[in-house]
N, C-alpha and C positions, 0 to 999 in steps of 0.2 A: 782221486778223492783226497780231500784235506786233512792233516792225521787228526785235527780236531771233529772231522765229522767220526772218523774210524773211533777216537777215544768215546764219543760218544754214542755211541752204536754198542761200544764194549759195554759202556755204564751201563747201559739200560738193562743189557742183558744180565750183569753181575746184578742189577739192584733186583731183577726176578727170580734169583737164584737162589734157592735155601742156604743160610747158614750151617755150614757143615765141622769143620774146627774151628778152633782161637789158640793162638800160637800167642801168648803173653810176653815170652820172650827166652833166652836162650843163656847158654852159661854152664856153671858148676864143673868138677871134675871132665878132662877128655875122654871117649871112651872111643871103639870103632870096632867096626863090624867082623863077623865072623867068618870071613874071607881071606883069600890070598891076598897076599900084601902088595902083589899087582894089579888088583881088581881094583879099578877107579873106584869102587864104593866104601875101601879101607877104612877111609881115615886118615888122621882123626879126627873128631868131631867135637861142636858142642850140647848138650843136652839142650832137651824144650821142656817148656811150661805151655803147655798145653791142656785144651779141653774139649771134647769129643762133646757139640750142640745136640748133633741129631745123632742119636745111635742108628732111628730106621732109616735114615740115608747112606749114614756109615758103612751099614750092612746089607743094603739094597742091591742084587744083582739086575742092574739093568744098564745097559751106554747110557753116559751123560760126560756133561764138557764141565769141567770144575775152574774156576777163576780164580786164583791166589793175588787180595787184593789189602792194599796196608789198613790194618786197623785206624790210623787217624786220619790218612787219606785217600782211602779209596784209591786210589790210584793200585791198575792192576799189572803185577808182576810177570805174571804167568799163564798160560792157556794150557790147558791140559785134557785129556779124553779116557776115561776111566770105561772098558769095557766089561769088567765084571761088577767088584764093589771099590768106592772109596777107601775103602780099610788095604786093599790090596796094593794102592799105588800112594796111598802115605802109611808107609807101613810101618809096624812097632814090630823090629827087628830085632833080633840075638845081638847081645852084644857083651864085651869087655872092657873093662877097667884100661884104659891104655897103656899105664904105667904097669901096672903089675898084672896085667893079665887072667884078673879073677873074673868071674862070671858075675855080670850085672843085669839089674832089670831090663826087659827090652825098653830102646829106645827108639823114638820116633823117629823118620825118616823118610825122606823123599828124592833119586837121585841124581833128579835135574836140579833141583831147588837149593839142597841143603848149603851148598858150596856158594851158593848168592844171597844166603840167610844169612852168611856167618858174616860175608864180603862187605854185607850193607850194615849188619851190629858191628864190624868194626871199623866203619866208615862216623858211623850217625849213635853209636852207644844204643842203636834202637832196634827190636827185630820181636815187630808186632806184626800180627796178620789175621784175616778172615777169610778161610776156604768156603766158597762157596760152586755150589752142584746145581745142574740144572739136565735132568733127563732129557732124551732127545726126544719125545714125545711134548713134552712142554716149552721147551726151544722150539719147534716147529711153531705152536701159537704165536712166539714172543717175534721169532723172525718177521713172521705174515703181518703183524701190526708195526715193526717199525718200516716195513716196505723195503722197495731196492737202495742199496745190489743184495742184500742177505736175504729178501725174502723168496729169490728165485732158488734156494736151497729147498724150500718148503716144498718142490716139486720130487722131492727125491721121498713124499709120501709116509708110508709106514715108515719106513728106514730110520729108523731112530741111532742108529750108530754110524752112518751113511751123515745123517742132520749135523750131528755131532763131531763128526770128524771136518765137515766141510766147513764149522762156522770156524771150527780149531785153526784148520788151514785157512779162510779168509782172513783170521785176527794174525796169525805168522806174515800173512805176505803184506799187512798193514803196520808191521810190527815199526816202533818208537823209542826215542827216549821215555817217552811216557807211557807206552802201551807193549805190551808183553815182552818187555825189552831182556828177559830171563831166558827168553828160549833163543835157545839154540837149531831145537833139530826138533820136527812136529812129531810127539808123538804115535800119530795117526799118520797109516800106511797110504801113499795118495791111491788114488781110484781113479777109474776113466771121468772127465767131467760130464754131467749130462746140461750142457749146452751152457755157454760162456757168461759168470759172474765175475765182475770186476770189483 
């Protein structure tokens, strides 16, 4: 497959996906998390400007695949598979003042992402974005209508977290300069296939 058929296969699916944050952009004071100073997730960090679109998706426990895609160009970052709530895997974390170690507001975070937020505002001065969510029950629809190879996922039925992990894992093994070029390592645990999507 052509990575422009894959990117457009990705689009369609992000353009059916609820709006879930708006990340405006990044900056102010460092701060970093409440961890061992050998936990990849230390630090340090920069703050977001941020704003939470949907609270009831936010806080929706249901599997769904979320797309981290640039606010001016669409163009998507990240695949990711959220099996409780959104709130839980961009999380507003404990945190501290890096310098002086006082106790600050929590701050936003996510921590596949955060460290290619900062890479790309300090690449481009820019780190805009729109997380968008799409449950695996409504993925199943969106798959069935764009047809193959992703609509033979729609055989895996009820499985709404099952739906969601496999479109996560098609979009990783499609992955681009242009298409979820952030991940590294899928979220989602693989699973036996039930019969070969390419």
């Amino acid at each position: 497959m052509s990575p422009e058929r894959a990117e457009q296969i990705a689009s369609t699916i992000y353009a059916e996906a609820k709006p879930v944050l708006q990340i405006s952009g990044i900056g102010g004071r460092l701060w970093r998390r409440s961890v061992p100073t050998t936990d990849a997730r230390y630090g340090p960090w920069l703050r977001a400007r941020y704003t939470v679109l949907d609270q009831e998706v936010w806080n929706e426990r249901v599997p769904c695949l979320y797309l981290v895609g640039g606010a001016e160009d669409s163009r998507i970052r990240y695949a990711g598979i959220s099996r409780n709530r959104m709130r839980d895997r961009w999380r507003e974390s404990p945190a501290v003042d890096h310098e002086t170690g006082a106790k600050i507001a929590n701050q936003l975070f996510h921590s596949q992402c955060w460290k290619r937020i900062q890479m790309e505002h300090a690449l481009t001065g820019h780190a805009e974005y729109i997380v968008k969510c799409i449950n695996g029950h409504a993925l199943r629809t969106v798959i069935e209508r764009i047809g193959p190879p992703v609509s033979g996922f729609a055989a895996l039925g009820a499985d709404a977290e099952g739906i969601a992990a496999s479109v996560e894992r098609w979009l990783c093994n499609h992955s681009s300069e242009r298409l979820v070029s952030w991940n590294v390592a899928m979220t989602a645990k693989l699973r036996p296939a039930k019969g070969k999507v390419s």
